[in-house]
C-alpha positions as CSV (number, residue, x, y, z in Angstrom):
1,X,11.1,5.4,-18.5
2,X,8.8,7.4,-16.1
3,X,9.7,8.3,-12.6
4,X,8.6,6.5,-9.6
5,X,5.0,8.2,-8.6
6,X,2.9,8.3,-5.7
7,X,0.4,6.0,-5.8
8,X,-1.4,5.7,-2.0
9,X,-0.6,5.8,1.5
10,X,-1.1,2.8,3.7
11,X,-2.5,3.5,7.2
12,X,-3.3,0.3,9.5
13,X,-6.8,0.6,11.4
14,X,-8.1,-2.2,13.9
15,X,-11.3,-1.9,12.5
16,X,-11.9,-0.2,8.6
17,X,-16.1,-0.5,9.6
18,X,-15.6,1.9,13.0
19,X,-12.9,4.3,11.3
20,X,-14.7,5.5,7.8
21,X,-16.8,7.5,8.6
22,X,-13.8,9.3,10.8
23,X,-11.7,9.3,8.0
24,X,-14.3,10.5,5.4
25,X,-15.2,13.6,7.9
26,X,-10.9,14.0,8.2
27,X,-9.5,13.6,4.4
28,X,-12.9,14.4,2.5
29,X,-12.8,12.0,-0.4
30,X,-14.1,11.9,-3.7
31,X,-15.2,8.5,-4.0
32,X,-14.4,5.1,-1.7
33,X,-13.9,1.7,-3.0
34,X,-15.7,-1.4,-2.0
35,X,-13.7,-3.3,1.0
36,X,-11.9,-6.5,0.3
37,X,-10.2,-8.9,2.0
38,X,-6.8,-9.8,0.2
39,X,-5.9,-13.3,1.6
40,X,-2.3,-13.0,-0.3
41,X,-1.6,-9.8,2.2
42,X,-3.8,-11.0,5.1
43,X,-5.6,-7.7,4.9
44,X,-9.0,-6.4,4.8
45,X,-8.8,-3.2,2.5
46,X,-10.4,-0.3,1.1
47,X,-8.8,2.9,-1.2
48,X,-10.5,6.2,-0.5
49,X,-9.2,8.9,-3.5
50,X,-8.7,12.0,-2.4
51,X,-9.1,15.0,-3.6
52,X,-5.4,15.7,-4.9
53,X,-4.7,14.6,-8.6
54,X,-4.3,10.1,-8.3
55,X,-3.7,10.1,-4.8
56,X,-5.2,7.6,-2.5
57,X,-5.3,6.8,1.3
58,X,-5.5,3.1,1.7
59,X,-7.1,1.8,5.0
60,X,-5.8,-1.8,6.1
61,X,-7.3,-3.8,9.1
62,X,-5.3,-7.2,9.6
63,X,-7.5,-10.3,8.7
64,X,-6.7,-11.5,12.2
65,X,-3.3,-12.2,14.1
66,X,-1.0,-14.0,11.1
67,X,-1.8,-11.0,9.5
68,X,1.7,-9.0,8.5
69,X,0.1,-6.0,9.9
70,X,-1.5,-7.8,13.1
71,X,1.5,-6.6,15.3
72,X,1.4,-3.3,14.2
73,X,-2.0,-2.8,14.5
74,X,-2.3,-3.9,18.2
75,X,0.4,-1.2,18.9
76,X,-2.0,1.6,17.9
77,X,-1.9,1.6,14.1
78,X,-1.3,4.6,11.8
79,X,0.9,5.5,9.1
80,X,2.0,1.8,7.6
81,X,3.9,2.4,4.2
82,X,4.1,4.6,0.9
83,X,3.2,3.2,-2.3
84,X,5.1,4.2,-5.4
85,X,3.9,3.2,-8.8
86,X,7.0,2.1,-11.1
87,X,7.7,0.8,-14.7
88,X,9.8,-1.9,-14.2
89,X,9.5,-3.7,-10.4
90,X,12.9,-5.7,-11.1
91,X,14.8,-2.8,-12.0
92,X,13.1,-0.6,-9.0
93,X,14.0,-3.9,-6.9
94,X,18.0,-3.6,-8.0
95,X,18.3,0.4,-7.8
96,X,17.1,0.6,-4.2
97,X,19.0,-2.4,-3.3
98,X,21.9,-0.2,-4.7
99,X,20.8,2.5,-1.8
100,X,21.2,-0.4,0.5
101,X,17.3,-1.0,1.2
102,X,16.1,-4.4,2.1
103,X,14.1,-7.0,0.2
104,X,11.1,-7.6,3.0
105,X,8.9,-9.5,0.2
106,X,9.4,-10.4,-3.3
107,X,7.6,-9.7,-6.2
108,X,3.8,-11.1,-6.0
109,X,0.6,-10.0,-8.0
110,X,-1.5,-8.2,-6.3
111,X,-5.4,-8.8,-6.0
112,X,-6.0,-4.5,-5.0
113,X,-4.5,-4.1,-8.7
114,X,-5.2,-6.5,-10.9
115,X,-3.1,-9.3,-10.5
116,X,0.0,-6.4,-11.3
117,X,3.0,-7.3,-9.3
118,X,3.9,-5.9,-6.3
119,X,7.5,-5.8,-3.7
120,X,7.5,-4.2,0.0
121,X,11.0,-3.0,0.6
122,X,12.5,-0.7,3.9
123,X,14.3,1.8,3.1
124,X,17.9,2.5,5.3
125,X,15.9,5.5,6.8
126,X,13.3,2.4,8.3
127,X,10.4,4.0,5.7
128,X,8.6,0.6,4.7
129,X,7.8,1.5,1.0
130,X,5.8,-0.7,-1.3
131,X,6.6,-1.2,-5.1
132,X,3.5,-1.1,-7.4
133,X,4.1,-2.1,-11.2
134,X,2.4,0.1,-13.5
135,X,0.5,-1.5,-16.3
136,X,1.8,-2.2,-19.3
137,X,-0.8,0.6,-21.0
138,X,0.2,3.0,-18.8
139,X,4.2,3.0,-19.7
């Protein structure tokens, strides 16, 4: 089984529109995706790959004040989560659990990947980390 990887970083924005070209003069990326809105995570999205080896910076602006990020946002934004890339969620799921980290959602596919699952978790040290399940090819 391969190790848990780094797959982006999550950082809230109130507005992705009024912040990329900011952020493309700050992290200088390679390429930028298309934005989305992903009703399932009340989020309007985009990835932005930096220049490190399959590393990305993920920009999230809430998709207005239901939005799990909503609250967050109006306090400033910034840094919102890590993203690890894993073989087996469930598994990844039990072993934090183990470390005494919380459940904050369960499994769910995820439209930014495919319909591949995802789980957001906090950590005991308060670091919200979000589970990403690699593809089956990629195992």
């Amino acid at each position: 089984m391969t190790e848990p990887a780094l797959h982006h970083v999550g950082y809230v924005v109130s507005s992705i529109a009024l912040s990329i070209d900011g952020w493309r003069s700050a992290v200088s990326p390679v390429s930028v995706s298309p934005a989305f809105d992903d009703i399932i995570q009340g989020a309007r999205v985009i990835f932005l790959d930096l220049p490190a080896p399959a590393v990305k910076l993920e920009l999230i602006e809430p998709l207005g004040p239901q939005s799990p990020v909503a609250a967050f946002e109006r306090k400033g934004g910034g840094l919102h989560h890590l993203c690890f890339e894993v073989d087996d969620l469930d598994q990844q799921i039990s072993k934090m659990k183990a470390f005494k980290a919380m459940l904050i959602r369960h499994p769910q596919p995820a439209i930014a990947f495919g319909g591949r699952r995802i789980a957001w978790m906090r950590t005991r040290e308060k670091l919200l980390v979000e589970y990403l399940e690699r593809a089956r090819n990629q195992v």
